[in-house]
C-alpha positions in Angstrom: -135.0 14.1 3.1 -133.2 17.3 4.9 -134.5 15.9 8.2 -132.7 12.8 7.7 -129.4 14.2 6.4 -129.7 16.5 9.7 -129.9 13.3 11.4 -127.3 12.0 9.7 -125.0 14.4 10.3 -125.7 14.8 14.1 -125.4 10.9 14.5 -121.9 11.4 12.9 -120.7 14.2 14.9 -122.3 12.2 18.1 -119.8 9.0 17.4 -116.7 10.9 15.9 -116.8 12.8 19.8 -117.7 9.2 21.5 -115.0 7.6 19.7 -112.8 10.6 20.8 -113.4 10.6 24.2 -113.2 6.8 24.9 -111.9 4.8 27.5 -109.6 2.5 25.9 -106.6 0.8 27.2 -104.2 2.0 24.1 -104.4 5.5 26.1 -104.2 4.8 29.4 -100.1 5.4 29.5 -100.9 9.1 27.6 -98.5 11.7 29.4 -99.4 15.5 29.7 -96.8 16.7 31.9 -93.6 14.3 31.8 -91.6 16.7 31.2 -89.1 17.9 34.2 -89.1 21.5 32.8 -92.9 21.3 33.2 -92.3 20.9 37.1 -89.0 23.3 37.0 -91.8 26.3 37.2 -89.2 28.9 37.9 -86.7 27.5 35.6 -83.4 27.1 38.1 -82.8 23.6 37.3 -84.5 21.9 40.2 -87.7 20.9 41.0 -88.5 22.4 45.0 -91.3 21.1 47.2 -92.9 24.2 46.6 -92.7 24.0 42.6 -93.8 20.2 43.2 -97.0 21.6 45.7 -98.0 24.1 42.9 -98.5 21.5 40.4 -101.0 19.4 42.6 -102.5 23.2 43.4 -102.9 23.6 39.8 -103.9 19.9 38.4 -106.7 19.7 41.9 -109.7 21.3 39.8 -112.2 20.5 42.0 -110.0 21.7 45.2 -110.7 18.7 47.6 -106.6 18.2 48.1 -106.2 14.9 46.3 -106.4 14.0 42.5 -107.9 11.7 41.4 -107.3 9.9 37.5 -108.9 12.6 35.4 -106.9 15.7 37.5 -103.4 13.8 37.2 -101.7 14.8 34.2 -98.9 11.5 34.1 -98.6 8.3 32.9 -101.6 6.1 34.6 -98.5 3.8 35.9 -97.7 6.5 38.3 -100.6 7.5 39.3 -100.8 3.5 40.6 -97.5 3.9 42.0 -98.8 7.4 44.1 -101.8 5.7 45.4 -100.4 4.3 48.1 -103.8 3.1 50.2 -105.6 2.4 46.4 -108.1 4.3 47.2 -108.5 6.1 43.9 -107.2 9.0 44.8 -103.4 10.6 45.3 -103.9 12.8 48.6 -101.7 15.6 49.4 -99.6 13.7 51.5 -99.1 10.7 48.7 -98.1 13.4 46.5 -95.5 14.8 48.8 -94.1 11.0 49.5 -93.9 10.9 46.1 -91.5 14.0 46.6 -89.6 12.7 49.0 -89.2 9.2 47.3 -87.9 10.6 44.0 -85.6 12.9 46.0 -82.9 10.4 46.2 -80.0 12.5 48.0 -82.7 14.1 50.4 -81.4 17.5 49.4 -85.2 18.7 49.4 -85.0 19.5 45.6 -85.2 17.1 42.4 -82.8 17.3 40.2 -83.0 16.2 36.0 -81.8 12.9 36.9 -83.5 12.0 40.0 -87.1 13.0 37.5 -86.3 11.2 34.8 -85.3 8.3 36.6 -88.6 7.9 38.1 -90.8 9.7 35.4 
């Protein structure tokens, strides 16, 4: 009988991490970093190309330049909207599009607005 509480318990513990780590659709919008003072890493109210280059540096875990769904810490719609050639993947240079896109007065900074406008 303590074999098959054992058992019991481990089959538990096996589907309360399954269900935990599933792939459903009610998730696929979750957002890690949406948050423009998450970006603003020096904290001077704008977002640089360097600030935005160190967050691909940092979210890239396997360091191949490009992130791909499990590395990008947004909303899933923007990772669609990133990956320009659909390819799976937002390469360094769709990343730094993405910078230039969202930098609506070409200034070479993002301001508050120009983030939340697009995130």
């Amino acid at each position: 009988m303590h074999k098959h509480l054992i058992a019991a318990v481990a089959i538990a513990l096996v589907a309360t991490f399954a269900i935990g780590c599933g792939d459903d659709d009610e998730d696929d919008d979750f957002v890690v970093a949406d948050d423009f003072d998450e970006f603003d890493l020096n904290d001077d109210g704008v977002i640089s190309a360097a600030e935005w280059d160190d967050v691909i540096d940092d979210w890239d875990v396997d360091d191949d330049g490009a992130l791909d769904d499990g590395e990008f810490l947004m909303a899933d719609n923007d990772f669609d909207d990133m990956d320009i050639d659909d390819d799976d993947l937002v390469s360094g240079a769709e990343w730094d599009d993405a910078f230039d896109d969202v930098d609506l007065d070409d200034d070479a900074d993002l301001d508050a607005d120009e983030f939340d406008e697009f995130f």
